[in-house]
mmCIF file of the N, C-alpha and C atoms, coordinates in Angstrom:
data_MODEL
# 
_entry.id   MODEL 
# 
loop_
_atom_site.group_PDB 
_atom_site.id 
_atom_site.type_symbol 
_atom_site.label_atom_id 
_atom_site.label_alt_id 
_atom_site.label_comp_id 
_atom_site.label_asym_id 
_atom_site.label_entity_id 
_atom_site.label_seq_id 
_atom_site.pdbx_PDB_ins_code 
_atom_site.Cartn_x 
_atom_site.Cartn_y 
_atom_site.Cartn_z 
_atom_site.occupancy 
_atom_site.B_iso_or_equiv 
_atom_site.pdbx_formal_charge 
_atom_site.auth_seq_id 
_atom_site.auth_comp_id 
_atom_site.auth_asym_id 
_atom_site.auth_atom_id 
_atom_site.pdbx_PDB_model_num 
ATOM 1   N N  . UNK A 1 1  ? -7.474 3.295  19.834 1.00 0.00 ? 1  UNK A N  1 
ATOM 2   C CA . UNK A 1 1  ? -6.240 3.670  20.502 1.00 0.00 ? 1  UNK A CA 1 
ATOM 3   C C  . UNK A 1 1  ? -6.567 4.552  21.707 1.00 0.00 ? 1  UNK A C  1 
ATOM 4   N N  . UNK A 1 2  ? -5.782 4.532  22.546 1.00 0.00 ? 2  UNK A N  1 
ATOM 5   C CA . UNK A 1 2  ? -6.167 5.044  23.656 1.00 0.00 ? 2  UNK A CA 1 
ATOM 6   C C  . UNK A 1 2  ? -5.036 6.614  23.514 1.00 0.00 ? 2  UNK A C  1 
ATOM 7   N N  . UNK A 1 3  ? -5.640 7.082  24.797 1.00 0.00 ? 3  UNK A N  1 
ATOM 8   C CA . UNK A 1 3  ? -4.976 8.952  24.696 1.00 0.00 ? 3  UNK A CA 1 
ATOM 9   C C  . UNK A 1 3  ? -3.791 8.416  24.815 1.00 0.00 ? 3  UNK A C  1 
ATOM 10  N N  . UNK A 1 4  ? -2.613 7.943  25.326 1.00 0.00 ? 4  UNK A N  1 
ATOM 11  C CA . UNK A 1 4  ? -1.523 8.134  25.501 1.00 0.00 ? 4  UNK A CA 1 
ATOM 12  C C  . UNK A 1 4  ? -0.907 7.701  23.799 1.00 0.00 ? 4  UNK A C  1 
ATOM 13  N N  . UNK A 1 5  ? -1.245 6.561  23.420 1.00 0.00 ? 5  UNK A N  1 
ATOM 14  C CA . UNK A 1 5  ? -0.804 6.283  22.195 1.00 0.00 ? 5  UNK A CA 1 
ATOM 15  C C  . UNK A 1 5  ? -1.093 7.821  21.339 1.00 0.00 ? 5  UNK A C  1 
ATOM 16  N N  . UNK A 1 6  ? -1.945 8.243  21.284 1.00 0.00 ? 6  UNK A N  1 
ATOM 17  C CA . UNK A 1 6  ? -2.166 9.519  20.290 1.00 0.00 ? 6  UNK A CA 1 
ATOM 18  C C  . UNK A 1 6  ? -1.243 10.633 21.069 1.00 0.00 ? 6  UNK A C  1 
ATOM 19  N N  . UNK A 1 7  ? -0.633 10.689 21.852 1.00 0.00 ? 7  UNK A N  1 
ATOM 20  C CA . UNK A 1 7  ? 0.307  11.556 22.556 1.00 0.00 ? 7  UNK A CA 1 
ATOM 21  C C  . UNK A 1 7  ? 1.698  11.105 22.036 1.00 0.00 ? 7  UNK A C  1 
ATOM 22  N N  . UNK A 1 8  ? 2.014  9.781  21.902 1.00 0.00 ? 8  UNK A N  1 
ATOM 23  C CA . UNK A 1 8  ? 3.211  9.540  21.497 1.00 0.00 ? 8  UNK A CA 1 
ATOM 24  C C  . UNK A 1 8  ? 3.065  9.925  19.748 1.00 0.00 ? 8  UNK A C  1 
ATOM 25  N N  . UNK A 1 9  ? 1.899  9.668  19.590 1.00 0.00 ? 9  UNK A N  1 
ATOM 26  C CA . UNK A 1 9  ? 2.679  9.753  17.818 1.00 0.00 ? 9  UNK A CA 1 
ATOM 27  C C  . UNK A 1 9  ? 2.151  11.106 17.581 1.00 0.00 ? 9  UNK A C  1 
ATOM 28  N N  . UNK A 1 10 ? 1.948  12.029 18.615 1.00 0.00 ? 10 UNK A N  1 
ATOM 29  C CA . UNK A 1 10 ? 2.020  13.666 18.252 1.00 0.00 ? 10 UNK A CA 1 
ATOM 30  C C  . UNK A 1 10 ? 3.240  14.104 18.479 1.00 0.00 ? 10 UNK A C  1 
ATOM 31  N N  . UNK A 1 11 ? 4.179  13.252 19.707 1.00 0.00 ? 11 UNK A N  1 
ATOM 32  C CA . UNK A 1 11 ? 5.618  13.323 19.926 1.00 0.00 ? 11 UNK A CA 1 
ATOM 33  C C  . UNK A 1 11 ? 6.168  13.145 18.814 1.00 0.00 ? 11 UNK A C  1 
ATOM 34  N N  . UNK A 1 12 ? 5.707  12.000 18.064 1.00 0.00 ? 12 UNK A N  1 
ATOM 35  C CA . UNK A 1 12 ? 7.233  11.193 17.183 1.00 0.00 ? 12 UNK A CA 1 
ATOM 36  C C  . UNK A 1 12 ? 6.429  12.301 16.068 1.00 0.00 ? 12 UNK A C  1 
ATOM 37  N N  . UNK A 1 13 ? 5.524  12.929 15.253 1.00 0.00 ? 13 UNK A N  1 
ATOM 38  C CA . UNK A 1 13 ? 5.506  13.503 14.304 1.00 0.00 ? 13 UNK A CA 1 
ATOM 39  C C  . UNK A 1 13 ? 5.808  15.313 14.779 1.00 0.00 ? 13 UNK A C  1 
ATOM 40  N N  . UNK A 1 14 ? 5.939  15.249 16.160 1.00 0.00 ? 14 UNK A N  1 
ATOM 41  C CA . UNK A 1 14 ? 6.056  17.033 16.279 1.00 0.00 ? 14 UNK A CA 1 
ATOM 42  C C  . UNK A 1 14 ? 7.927  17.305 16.027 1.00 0.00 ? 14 UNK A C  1 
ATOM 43  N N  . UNK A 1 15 ? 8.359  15.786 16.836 1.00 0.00 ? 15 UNK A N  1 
ATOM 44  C CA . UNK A 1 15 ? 10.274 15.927 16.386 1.00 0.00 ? 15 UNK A CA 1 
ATOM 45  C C  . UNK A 1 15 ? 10.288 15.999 14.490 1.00 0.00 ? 15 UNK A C  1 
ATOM 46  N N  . UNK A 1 16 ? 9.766  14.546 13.806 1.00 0.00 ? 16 UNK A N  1 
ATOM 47  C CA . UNK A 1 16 ? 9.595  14.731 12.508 1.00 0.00 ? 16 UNK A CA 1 
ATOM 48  C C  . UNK A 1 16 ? 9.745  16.209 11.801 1.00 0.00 ? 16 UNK A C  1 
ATOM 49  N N  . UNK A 1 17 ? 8.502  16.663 12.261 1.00 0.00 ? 17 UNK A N  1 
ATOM 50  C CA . UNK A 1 17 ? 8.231  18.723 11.789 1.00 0.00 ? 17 UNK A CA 1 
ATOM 51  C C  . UNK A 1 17 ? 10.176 19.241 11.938 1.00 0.00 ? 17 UNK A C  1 
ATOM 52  N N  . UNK A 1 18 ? 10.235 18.985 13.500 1.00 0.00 ? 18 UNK A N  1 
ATOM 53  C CA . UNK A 1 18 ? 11.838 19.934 14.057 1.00 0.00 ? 18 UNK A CA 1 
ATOM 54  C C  . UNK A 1 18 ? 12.661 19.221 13.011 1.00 0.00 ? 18 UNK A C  1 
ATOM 55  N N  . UNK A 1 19 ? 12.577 18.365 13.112 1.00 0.00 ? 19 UNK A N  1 
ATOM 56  C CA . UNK A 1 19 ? 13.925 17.475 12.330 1.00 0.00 ? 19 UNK A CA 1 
ATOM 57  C C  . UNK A 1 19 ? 14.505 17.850 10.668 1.00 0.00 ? 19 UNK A C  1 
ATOM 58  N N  . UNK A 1 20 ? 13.198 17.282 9.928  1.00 0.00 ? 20 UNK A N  1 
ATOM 59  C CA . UNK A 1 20 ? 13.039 17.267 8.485  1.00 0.00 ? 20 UNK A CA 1 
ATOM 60  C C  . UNK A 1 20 ? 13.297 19.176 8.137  1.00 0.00 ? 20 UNK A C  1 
ATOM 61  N N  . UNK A 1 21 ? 12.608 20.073 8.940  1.00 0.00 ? 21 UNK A N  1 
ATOM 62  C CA . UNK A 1 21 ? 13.019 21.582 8.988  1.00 0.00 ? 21 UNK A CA 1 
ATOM 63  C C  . UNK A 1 21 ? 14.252 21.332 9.412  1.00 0.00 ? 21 UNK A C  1 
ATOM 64  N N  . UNK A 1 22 ? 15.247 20.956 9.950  1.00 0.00 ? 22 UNK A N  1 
ATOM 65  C CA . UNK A 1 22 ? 16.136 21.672 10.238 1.00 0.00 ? 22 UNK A CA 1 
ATOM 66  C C  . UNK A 1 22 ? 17.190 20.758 9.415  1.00 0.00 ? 22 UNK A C  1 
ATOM 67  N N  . UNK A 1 23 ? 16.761 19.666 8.646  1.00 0.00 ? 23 UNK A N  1 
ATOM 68  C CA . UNK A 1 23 ? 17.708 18.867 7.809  1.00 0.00 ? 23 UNK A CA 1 
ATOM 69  C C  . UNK A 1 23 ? 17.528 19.898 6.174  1.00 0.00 ? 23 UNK A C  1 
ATOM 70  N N  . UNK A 1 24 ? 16.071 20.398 5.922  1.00 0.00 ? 24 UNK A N  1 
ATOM 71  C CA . UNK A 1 24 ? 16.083 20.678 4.477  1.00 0.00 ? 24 UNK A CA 1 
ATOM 72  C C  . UNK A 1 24 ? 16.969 22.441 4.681  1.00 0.00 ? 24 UNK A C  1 
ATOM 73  N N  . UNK A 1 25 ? 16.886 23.253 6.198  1.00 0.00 ? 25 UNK A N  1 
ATOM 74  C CA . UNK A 1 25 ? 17.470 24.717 6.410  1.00 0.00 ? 25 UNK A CA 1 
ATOM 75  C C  . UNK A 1 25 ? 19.076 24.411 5.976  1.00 0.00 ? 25 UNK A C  1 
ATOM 76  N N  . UNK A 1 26 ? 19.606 25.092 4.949  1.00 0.00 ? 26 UNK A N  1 
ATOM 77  C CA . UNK A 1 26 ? 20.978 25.168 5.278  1.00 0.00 ? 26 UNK A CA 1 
ATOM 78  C C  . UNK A 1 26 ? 22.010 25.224 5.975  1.00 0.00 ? 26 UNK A C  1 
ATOM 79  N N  . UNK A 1 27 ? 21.401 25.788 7.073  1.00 0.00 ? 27 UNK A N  1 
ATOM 80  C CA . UNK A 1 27 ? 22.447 26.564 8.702  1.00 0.00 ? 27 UNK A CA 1 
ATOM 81  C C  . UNK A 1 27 ? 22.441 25.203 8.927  1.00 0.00 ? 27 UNK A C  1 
ATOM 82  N N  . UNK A 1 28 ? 24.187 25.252 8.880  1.00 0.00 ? 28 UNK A N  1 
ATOM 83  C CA . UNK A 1 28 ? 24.569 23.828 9.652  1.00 0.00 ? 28 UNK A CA 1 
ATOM 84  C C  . UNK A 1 28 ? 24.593 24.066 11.428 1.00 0.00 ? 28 UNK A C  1 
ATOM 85  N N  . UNK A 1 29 ? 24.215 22.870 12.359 1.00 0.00 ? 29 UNK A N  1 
ATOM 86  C CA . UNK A 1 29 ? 24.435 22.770 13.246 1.00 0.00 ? 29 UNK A CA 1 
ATOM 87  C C  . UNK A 1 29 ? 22.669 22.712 14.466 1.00 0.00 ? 29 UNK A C  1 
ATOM 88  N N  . UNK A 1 30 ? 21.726 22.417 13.147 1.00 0.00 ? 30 UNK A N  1 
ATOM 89  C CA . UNK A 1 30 ? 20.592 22.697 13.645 1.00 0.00 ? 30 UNK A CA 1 
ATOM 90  C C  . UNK A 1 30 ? 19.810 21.161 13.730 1.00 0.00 ? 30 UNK A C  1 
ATOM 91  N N  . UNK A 1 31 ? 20.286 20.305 13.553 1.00 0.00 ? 31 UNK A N  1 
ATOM 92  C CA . UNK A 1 31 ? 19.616 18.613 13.364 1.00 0.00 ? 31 UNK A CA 1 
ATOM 93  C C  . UNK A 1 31 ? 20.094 18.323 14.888 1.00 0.00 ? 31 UNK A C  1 
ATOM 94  N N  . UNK A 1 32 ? 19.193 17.158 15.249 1.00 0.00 ? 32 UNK A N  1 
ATOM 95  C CA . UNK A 1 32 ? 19.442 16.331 16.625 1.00 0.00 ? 32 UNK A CA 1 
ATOM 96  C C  . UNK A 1 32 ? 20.733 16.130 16.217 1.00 0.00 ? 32 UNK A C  1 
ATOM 97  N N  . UNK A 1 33 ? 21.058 15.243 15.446 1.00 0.00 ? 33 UNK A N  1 
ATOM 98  C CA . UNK A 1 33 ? 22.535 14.949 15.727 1.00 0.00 ? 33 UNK A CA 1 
ATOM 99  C C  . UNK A 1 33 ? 23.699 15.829 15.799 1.00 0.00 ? 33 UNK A C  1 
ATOM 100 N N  . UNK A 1 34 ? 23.350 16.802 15.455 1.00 0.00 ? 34 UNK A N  1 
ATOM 101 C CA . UNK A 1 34 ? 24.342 18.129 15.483 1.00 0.00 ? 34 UNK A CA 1 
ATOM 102 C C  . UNK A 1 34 ? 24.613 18.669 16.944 1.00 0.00 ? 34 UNK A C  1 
ATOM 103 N N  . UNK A 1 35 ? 23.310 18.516 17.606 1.00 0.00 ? 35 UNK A N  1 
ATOM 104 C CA . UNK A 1 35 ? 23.159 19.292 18.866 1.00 0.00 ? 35 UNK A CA 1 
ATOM 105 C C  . UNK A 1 35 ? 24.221 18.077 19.217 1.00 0.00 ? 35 UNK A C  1 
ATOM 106 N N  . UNK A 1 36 ? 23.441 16.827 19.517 1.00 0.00 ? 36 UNK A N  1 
ATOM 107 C CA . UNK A 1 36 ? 24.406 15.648 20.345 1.00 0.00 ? 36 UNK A CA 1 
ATOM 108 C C  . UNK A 1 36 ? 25.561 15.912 20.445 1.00 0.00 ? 36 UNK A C  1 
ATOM 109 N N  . UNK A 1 37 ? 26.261 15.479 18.740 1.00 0.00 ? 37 UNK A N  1 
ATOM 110 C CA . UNK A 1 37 ? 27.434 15.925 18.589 1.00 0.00 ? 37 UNK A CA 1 
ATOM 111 C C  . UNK A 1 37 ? 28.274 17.302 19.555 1.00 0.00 ? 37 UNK A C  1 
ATOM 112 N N  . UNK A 1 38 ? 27.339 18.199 19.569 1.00 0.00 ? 38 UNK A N  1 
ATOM 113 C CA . UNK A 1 38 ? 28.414 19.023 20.047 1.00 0.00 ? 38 UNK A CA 1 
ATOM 114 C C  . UNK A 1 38 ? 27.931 19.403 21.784 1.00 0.00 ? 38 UNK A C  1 
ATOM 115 N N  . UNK A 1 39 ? 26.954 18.707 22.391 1.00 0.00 ? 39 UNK A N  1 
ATOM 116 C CA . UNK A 1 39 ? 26.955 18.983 23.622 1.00 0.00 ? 39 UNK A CA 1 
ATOM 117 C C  . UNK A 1 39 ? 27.655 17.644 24.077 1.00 0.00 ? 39 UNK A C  1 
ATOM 118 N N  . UNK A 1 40 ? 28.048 16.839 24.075 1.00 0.00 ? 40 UNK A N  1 
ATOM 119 C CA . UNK A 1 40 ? 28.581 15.400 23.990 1.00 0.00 ? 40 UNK A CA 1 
ATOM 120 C C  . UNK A 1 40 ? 30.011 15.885 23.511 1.00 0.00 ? 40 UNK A C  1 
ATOM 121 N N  . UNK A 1 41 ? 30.331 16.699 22.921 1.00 0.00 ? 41 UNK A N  1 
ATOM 122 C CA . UNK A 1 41 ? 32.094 17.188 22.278 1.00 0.00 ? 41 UNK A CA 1 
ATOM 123 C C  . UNK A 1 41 ? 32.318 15.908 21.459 1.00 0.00 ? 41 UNK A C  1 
ATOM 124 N N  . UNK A 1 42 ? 31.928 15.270 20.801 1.00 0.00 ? 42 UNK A N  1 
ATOM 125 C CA . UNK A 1 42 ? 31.557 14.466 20.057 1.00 0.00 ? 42 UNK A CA 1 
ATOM 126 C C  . UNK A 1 42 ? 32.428 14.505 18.685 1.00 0.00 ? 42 UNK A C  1 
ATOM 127 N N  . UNK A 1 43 ? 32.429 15.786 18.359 1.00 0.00 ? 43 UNK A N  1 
ATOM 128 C CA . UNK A 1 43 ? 33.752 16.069 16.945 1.00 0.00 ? 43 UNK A CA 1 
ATOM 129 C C  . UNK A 1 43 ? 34.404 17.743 16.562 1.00 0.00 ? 43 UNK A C  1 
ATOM 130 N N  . UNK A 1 44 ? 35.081 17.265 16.320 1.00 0.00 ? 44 UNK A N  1 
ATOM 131 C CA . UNK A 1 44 ? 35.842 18.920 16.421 1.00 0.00 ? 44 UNK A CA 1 
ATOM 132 C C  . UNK A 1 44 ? 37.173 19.040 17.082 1.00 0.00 ? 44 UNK A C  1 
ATOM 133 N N  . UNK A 1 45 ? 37.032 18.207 18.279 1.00 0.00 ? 45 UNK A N  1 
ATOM 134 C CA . UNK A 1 45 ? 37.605 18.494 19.234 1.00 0.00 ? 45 UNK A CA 1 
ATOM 135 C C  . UNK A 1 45 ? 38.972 17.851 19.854 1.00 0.00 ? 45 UNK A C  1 
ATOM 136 N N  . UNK A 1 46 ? 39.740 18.139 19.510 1.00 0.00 ? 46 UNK A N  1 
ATOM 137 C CA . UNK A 1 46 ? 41.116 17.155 19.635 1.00 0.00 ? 46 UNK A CA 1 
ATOM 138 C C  . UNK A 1 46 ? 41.668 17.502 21.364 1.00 0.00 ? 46 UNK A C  1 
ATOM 139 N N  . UNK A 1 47 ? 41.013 18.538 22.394 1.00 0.00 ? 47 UNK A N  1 
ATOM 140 C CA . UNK A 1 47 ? 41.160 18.704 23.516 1.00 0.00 ? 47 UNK A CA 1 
ATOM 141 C C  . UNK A 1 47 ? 40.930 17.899 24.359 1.00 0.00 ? 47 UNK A C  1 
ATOM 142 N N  . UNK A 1 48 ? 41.665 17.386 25.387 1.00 0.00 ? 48 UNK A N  1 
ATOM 143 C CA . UNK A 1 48 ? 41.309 16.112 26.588 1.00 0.00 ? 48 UNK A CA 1 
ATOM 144 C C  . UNK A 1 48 ? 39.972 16.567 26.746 1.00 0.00 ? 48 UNK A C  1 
ATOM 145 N N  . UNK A 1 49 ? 38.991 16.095 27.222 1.00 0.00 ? 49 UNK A N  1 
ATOM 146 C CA . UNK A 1 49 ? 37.677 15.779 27.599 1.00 0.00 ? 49 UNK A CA 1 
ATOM 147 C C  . UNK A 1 49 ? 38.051 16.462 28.775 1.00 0.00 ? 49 UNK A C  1 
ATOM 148 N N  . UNK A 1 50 ? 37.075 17.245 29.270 1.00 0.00 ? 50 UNK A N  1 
ATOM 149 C CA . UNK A 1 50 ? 36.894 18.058 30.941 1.00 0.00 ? 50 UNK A CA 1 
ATOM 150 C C  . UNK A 1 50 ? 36.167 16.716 31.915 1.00 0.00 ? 50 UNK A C  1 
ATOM 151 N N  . UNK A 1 51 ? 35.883 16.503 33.234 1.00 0.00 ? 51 UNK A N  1 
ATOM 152 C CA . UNK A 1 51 ? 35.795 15.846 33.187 1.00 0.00 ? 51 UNK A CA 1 
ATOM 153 C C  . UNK A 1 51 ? 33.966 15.548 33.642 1.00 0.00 ? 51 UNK A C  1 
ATOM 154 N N  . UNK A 1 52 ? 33.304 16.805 33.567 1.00 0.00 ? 52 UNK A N  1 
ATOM 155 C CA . UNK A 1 52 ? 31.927 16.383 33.301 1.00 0.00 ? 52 UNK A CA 1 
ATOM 156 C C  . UNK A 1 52 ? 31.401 16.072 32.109 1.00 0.00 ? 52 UNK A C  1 
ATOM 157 N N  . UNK A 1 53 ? 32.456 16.454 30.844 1.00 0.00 ? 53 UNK A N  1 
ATOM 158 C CA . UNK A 1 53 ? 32.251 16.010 29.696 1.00 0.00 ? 53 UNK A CA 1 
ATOM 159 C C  . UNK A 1 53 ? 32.109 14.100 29.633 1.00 0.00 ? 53 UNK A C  1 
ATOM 160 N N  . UNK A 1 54 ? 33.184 14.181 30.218 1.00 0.00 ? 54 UNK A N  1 
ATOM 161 C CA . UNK A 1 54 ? 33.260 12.386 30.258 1.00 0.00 ? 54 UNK A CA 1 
ATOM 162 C C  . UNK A 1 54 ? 31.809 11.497 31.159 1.00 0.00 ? 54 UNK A C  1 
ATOM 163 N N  . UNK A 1 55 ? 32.171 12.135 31.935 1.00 0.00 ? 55 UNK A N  1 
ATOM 164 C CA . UNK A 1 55 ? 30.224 11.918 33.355 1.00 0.00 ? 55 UNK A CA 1 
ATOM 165 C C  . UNK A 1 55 ? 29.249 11.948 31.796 1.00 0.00 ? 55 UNK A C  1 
ATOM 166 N N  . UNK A 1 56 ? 29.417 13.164 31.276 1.00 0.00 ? 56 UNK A N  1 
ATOM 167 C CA . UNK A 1 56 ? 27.983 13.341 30.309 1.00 0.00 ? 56 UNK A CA 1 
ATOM 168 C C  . UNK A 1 56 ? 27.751 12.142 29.242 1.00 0.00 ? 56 UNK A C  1 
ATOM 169 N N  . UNK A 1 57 ? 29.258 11.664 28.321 1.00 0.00 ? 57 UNK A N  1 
ATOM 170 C CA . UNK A 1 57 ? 29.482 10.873 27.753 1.00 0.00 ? 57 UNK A CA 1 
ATOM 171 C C  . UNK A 1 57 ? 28.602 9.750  28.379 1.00 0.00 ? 57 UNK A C  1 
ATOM 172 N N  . UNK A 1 58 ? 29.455 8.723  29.616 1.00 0.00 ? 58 UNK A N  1 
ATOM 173 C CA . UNK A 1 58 ? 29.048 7.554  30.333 1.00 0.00 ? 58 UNK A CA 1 
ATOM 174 C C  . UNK A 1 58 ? 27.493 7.376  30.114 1.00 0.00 ? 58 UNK A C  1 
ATOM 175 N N  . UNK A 1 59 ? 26.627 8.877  30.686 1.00 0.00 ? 59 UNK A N  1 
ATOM 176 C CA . UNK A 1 59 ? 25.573 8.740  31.290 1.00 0.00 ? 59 UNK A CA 1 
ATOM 177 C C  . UNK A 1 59 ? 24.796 8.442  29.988 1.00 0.00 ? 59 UNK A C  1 
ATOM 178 N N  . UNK A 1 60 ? 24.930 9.303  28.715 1.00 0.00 ? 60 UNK A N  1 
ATOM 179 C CA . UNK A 1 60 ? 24.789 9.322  27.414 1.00 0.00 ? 60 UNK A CA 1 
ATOM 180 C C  . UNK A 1 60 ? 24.634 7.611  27.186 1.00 0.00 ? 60 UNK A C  1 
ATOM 181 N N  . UNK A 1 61 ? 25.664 7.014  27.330 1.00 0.00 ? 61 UNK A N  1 
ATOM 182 C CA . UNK A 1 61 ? 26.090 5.605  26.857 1.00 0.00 ? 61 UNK A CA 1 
ATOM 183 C C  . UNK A 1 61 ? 24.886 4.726  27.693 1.00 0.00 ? 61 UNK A C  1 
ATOM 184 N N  . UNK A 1 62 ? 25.069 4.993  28.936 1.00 0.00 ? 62 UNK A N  1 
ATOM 185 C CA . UNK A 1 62 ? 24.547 4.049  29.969 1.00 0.00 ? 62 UNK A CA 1 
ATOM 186 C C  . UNK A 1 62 ? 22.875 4.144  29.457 1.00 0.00 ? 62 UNK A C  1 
ATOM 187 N N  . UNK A 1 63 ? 22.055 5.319  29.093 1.00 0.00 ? 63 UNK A N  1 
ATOM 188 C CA . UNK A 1 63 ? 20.563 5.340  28.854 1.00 0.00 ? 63 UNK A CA 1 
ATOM 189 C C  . UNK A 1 63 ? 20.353 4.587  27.722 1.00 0.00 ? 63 UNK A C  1 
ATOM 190 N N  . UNK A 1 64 ? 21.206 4.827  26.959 1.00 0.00 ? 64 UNK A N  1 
ATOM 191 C CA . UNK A 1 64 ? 20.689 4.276  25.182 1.00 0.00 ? 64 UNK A CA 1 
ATOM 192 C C  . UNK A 1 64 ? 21.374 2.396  25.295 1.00 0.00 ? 64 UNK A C  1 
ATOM 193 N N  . UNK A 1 65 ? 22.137 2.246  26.483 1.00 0.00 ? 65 UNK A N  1 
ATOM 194 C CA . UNK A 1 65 ? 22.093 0.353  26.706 1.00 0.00 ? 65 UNK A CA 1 
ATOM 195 C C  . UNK A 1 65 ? 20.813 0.570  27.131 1.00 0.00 ? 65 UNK A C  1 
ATOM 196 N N  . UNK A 1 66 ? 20.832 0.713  28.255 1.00 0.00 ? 66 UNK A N  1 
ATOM 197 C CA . UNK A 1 66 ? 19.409 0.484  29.297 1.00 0.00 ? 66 UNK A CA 1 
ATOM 198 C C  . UNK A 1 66 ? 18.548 0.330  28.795 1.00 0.00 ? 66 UNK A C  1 
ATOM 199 N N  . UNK A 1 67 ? 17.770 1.615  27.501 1.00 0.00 ? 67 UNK A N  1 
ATOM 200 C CA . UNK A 1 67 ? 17.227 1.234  26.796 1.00 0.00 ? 67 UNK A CA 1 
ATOM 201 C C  . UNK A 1 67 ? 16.965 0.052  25.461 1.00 0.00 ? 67 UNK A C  1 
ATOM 202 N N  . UNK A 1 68 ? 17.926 0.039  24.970 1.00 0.00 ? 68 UNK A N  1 
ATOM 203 C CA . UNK A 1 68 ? 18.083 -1.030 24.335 1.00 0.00 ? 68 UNK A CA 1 
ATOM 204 C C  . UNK A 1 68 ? 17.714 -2.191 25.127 1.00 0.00 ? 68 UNK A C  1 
ATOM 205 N N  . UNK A 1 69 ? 18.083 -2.636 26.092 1.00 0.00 ? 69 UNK A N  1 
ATOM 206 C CA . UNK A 1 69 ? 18.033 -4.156 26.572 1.00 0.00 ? 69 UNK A CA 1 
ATOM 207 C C  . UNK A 1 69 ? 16.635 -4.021 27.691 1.00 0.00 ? 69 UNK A C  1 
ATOM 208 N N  . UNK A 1 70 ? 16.095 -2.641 27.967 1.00 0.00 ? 70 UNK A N  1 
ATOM 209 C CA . UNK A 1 70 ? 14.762 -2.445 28.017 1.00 0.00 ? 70 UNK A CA 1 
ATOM 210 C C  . UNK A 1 70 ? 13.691 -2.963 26.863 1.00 0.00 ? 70 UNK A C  1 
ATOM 211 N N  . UNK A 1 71 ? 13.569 -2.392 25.626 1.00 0.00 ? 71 UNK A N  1 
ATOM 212 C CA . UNK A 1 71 ? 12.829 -2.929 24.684 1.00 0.00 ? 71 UNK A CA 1 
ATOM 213 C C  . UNK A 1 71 ? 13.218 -3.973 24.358 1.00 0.00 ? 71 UNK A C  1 
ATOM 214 N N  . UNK A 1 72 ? 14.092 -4.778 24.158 1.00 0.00 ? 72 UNK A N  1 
ATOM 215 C CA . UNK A 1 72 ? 14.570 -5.833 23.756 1.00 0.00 ? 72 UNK A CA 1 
ATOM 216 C C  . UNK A 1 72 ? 14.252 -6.884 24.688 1.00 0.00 ? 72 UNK A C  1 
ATOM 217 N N  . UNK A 1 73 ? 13.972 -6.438 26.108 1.00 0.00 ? 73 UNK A N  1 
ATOM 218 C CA . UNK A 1 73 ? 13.560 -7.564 26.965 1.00 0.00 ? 73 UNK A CA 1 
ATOM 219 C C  . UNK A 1 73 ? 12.200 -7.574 27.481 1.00 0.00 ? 73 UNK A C  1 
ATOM 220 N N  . UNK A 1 74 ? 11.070 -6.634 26.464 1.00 0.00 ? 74 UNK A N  1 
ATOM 221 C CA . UNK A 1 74 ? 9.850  -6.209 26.923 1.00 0.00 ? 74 UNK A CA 1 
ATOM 222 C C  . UNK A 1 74 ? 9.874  -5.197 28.103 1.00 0.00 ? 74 UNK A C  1 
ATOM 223 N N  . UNK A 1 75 ? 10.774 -4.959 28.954 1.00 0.00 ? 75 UNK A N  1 
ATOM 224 C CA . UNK A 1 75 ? 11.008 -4.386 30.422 1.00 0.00 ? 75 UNK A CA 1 
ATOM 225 C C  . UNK A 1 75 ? 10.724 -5.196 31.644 1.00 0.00 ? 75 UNK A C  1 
ATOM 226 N N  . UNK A 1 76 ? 11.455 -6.591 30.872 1.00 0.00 ? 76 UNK A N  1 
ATOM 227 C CA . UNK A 1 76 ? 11.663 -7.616 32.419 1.00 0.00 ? 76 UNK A CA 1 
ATOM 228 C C  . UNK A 1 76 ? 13.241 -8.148 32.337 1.00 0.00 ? 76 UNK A C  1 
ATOM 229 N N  . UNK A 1 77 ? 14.050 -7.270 32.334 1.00 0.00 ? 77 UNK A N  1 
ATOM 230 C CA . UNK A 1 77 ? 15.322 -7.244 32.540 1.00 0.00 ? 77 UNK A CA 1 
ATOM 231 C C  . UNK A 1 77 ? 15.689 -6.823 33.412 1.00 0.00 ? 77 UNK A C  1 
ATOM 232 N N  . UNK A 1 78 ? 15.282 -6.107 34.467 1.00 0.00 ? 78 UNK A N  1 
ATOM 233 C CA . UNK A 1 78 ? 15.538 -5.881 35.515 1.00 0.00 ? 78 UNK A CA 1 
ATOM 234 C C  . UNK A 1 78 ? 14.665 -5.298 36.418 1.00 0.00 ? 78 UNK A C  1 
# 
């Protein structure tokens, strides 16, 4: 394997460490999806959306297609 591959799976096991710690800590509000959730206004929140909230939303939406139809097309989709 080459250096970059051993860089990614020091990435995907250093989030693992953050993650699995902050799923087994009691204090709610400490998991990735928690953060999302609430920088995204995501739940809680019955207030109209401001409107960089909504920009943040879109942009949110628009990376995780991109990506998707990135891996899904090898990265000859566009």
């Amino acid at each position: 394997m080459d250096m970059w591959a051993w860089f990614w799976i020091f990435w995907i096991g250093l989030f693992l460490a953050i993650e699995v710690a902050a799923i087994v800590n009691p204090e709610r509000g400490d998991t990735l999806s928690e953060k999302v959730w609430k920088w995204f206004s995501l739940r809680g929140s019955k207030e109209k959306l401001k409107p960089w909230q909504s920009l943040l939303r879109f942009g949110f939406l628009a990376f995780w297609a991109w990506l998707t139809i990135h891996f899904l097309t090898g990265g000859n989709f566009l």
